[in-house]
C-alpha positions as CSV (number, residue, x, y, z in Angstrom):
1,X,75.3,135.1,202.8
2,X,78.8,137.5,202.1
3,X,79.3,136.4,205.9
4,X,79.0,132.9,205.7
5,X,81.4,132.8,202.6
6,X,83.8,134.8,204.3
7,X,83.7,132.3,207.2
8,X,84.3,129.2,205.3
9,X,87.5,129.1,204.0
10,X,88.4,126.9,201.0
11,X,90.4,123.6,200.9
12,X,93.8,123.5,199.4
13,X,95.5,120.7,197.5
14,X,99.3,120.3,197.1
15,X,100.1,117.3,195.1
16,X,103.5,117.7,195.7
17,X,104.1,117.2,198.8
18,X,100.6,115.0,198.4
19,X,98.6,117.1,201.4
20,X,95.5,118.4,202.0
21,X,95.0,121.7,204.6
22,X,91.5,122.1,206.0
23,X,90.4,124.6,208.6
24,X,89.6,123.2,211.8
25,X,87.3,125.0,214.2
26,X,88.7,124.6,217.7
27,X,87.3,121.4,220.0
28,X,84.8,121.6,222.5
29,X,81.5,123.4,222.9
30,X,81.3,127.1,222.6
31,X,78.8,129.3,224.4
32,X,78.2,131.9,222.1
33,X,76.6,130.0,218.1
34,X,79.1,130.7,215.4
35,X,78.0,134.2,213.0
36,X,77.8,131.9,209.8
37,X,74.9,129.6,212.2
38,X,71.6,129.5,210.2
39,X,69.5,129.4,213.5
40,X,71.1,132.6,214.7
41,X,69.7,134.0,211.6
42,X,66.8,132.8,210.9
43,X,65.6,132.7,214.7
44,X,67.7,135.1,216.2
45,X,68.1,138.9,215.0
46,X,67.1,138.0,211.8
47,X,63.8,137.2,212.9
48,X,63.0,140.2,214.8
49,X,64.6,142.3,212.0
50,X,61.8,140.5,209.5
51,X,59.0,140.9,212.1
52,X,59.8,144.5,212.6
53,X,60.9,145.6,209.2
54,X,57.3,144.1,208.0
55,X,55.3,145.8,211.1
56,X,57.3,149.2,210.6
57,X,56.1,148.8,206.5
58,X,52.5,149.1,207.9
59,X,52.7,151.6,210.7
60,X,54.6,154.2,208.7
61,X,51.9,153.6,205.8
62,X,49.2,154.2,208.6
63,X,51.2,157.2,210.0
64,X,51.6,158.5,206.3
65,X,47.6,158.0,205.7
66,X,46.9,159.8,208.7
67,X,45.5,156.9,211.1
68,X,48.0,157.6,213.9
69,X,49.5,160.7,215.6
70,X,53.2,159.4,216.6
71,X,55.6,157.8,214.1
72,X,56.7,154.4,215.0
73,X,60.0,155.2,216.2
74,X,60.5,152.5,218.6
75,X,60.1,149.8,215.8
76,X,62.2,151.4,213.9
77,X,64.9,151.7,215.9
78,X,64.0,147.8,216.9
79,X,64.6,146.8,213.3
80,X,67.7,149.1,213.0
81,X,69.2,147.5,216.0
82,X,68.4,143.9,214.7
83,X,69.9,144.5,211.6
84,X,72.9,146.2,213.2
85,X,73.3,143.4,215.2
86,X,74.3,140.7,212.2
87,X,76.7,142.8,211.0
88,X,78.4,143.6,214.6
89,X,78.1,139.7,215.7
90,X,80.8,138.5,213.7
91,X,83.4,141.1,215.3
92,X,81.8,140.0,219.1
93,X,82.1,136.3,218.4
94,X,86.2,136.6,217.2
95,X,86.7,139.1,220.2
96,X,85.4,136.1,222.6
97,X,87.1,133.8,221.1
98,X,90.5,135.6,221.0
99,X,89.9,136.2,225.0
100,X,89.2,132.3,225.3
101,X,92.0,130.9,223.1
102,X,89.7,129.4,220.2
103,X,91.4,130.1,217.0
104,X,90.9,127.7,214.4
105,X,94.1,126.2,213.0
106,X,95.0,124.8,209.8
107,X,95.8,121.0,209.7
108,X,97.6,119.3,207.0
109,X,96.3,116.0,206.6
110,X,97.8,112.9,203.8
111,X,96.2,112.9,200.8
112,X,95.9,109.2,201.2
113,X,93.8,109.5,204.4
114,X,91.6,112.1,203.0
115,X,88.0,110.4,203.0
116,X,85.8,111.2,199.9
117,X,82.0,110.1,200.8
118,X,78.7,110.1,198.8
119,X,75.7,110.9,200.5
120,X,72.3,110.4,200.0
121,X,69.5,112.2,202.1
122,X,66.0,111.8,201.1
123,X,63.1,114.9,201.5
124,X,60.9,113.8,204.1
125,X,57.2,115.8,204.8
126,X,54.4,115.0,206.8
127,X,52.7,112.3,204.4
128,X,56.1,110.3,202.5
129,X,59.2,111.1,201.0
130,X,59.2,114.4,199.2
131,X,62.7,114.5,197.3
132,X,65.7,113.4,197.2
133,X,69.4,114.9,197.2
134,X,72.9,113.4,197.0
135,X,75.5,115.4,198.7
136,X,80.1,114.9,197.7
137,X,81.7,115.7,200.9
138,X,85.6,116.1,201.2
139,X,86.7,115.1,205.0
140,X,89.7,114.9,207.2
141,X,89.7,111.9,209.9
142,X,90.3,112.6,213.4
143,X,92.9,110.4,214.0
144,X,92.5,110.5,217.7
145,X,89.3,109.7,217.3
146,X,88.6,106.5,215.1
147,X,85.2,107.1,213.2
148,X,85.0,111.0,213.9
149,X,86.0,114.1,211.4
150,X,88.2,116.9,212.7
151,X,85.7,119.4,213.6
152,X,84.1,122.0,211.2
153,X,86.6,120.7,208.2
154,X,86.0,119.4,205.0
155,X,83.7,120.6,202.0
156,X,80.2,119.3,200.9
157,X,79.0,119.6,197.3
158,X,75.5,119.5,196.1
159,X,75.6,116.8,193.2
160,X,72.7,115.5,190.9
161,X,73.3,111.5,191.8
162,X,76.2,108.9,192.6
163,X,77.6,109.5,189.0
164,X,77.9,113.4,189.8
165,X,79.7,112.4,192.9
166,X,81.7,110.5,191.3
167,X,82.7,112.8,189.0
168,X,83.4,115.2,191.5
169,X,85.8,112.6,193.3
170,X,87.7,111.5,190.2
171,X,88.2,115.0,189.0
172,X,89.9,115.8,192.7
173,X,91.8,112.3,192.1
174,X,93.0,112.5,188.9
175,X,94.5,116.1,189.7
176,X,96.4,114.8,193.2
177,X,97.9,111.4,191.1
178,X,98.2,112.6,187.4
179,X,98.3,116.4,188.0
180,X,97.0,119.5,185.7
181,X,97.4,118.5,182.6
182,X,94.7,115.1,183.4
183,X,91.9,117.2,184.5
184,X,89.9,119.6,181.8
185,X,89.4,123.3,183.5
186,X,86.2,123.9,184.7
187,X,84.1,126.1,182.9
188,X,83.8,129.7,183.9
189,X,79.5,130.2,183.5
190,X,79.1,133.6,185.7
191,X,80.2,137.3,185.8
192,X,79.5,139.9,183.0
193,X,81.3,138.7,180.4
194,X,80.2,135.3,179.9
195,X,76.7,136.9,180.4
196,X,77.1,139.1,177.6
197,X,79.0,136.4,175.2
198,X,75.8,133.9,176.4
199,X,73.3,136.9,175.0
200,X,75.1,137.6,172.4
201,X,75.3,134.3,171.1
202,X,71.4,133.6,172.1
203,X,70.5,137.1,169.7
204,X,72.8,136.0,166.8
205,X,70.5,132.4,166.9
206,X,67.5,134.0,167.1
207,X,68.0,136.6,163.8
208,X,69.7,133.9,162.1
209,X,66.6,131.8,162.0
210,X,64.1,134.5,162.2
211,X,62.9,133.9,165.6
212,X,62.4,137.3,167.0
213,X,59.8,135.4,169.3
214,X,61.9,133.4,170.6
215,X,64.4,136.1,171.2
216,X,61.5,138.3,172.9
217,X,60.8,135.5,175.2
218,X,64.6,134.9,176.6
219,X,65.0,138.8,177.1
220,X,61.6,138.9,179.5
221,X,63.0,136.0,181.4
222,X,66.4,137.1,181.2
223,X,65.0,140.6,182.8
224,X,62.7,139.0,185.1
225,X,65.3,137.0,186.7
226,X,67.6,139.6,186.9
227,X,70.3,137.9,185.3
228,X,72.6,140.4,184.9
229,X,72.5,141.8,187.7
230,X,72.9,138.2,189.1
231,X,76.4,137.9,186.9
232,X,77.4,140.5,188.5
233,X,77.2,140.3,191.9
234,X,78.6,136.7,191.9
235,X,81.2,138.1,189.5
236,X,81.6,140.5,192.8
237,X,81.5,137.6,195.1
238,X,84.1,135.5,193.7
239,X,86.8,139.1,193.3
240,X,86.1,140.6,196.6
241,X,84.4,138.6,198.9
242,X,85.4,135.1,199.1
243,X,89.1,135.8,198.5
244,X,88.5,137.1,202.6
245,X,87.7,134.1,203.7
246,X,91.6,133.4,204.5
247,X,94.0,135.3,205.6
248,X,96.9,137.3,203.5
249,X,99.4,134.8,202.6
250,X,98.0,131.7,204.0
251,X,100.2,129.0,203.8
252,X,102.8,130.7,201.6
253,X,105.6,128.8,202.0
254,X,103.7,125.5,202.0
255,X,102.4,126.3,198.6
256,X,105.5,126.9,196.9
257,X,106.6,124.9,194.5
258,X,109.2,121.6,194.8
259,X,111.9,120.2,193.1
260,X,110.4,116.9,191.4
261,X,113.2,114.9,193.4
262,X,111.5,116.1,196.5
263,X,107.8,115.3,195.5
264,X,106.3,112.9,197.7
265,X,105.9,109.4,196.4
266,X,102.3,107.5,196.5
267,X,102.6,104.3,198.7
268,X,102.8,101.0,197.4
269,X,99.4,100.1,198.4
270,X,98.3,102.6,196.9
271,X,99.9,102.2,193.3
272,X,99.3,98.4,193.3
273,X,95.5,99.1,194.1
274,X,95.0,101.9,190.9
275,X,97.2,99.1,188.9
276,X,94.1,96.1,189.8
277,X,91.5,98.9,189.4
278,X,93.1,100.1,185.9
279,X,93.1,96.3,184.6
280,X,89.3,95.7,186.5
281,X,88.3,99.0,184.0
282,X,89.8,97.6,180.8
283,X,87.5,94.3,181.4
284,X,84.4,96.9,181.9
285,X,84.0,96.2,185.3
286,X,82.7,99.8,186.8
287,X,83.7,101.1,190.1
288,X,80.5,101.3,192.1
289,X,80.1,97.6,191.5
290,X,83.2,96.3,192.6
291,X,82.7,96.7,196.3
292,X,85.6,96.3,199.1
293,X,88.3,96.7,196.4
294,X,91.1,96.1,199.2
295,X,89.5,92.5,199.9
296,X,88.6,92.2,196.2
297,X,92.0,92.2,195.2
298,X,93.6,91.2,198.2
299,X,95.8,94.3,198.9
300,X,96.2,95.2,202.7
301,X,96.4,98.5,204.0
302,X,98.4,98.9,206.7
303,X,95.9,101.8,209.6
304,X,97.0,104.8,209.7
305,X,99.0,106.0,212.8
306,X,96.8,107.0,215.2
307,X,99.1,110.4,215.9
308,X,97.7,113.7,216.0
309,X,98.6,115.3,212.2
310,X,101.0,118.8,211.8
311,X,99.0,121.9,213.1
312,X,99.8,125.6,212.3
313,X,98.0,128.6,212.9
314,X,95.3,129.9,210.4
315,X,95.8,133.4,210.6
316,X,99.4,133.8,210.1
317,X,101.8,133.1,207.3
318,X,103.1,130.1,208.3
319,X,105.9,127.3,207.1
């Protein structure tokens, strides 16, 4: 898992010069499966690390008892070169994809042809339908391409239903057209200290009403989900490992804050639609019901130019 999270970088949002930059994995196939591939892990040397780490268990226990002469060396050194494996692969793949020129760049695309979809993909099993999950994705059109993402960009989000996606959207909106001071800051519920504040304020409950039951029950649940130790190590995640998925000073310059006479300006379009959808909101209409709103209120959109959009490296500081 640290290496998949340090292979998928983040998005970044600048609402002053009103772009998005997403990571795009270089076209065309690739011999060799990506390290953050879930087959490669599950099928690959993960497999044979599970198979052998679970036959190596029994024969050492057999060896220990006395039921056979030889230690299992061989399966040892078959799980310890499994596991060695996932940790070396990510070095091989970036070696042979330096040789074959496949870095992944970093494409700044208009926020106003960023495409926000919802997502709905239901559980299936063997007899019927077995659940149900709604995904927010964040993607960057291919503009070469008409109908196509650029490859490997974008996030996805796991949400509860169309209202959590929407959510999701309008808290991304509202930042990029009313900026900080529109959105509320998320709430910070992980690492140690909100852990202890959360326990703390969970103990003071309990022995102001009494309840030492109650508090008895959250500590055994607390302790048998190891939820401390689970505070921390995301707390750990979010300092040192996910800070690597980009590189030092990625898109320094780019970042840097504008003079407000240089801030880019929505497009008319754009600001004549939010005005329909503002008055539509006032007369309770809600959004998911509304449809085409381009045809509804007869605005027109002129396509976007089908050019290729600004490119820079990903692994450099760059302009």
């Amino acid at each position: 898992m640290n290496t998949l999270l340090r292979r998928i970088p983040p998005i970044r949002l600048n609402r002053q010069r009103r772009e998005v930059a997403f990571v795009v994995d270089p076209p065309g196939r690739f011999l060799l499966p990506g390290p953050q591939n879930p087959w490669l892990i599950s099928f690959g040397p993960g497999l044979a690390a599970c198979i052998s780490g679970g036959m190596g268990v029994i024969e050492i226990g057999e060896w220990l008892r006395g039921a056979r002469e030889d230690f299992p060396l061989g399966l040892l050194l078959l799980h310890i070169g499994s596991m060695a494996f996932l940790f070396a692969y990510p070095s091989i793949y970036d070696t042979f994809c330096r040789l074959c020129k496949r870095e992944r760049h970093t494409v700044l695309v208009p926020w106003e042809d960023v495409i926000a979809v919802c997502g709905f993909n239901p559980s299936l099993g063997p007899g019927a339908i077995t659940g149900f999950g709604w995904n927010f994705a964040l993607l960057p059109p291919d503009p070469e391409r008409p109908g196509y993402t650029l490859p490997g960009a974008g996030i996805v989000v796991g949400v509860g239903g169309l209202p959590g996606a929407l959510a999701q959207w309008e808290y991304i909106r509202r930042f990029m057209e009313e900026g900080p001071e529109a959105i509320t800051p998320s709430a910070r519920e992980w690492g140690l200290e909100w852990y202890d504040a959360y326990v703390a304020r969970e103990k003071a409950e309990c022995e102001r009403t009494n309840d030492m039951a109650r508090w008895r029950r959250f500590r055994r649940k607390r302790l048998w989900e190891h939820a401390r130790f689970a505070h921390w190590y995301t707390e750990y995640r979010m300092k040192h490992v996910l800070p690597k998925a980009v590189p030092k000073d990625w898109l320094a310059e780019w970042s840097k804050p504008l003079p407000r006479e240089q801030w880019a300006k929505p497009s008319r379009q754009l600001a004549e639609l939010s005005e329909q959808l503002r008055a539509a909101y006032q007369r309770g209409e809600k959004f998911i019901e509304m449809g085409d709103i381009e045809k509804r209120f007869g605005v027109e959109v002129p396509p976007s130019p089908r050019t290729a959009y600004r490119t820079l490296p990903f692994a450099t500081n760059v302009a």
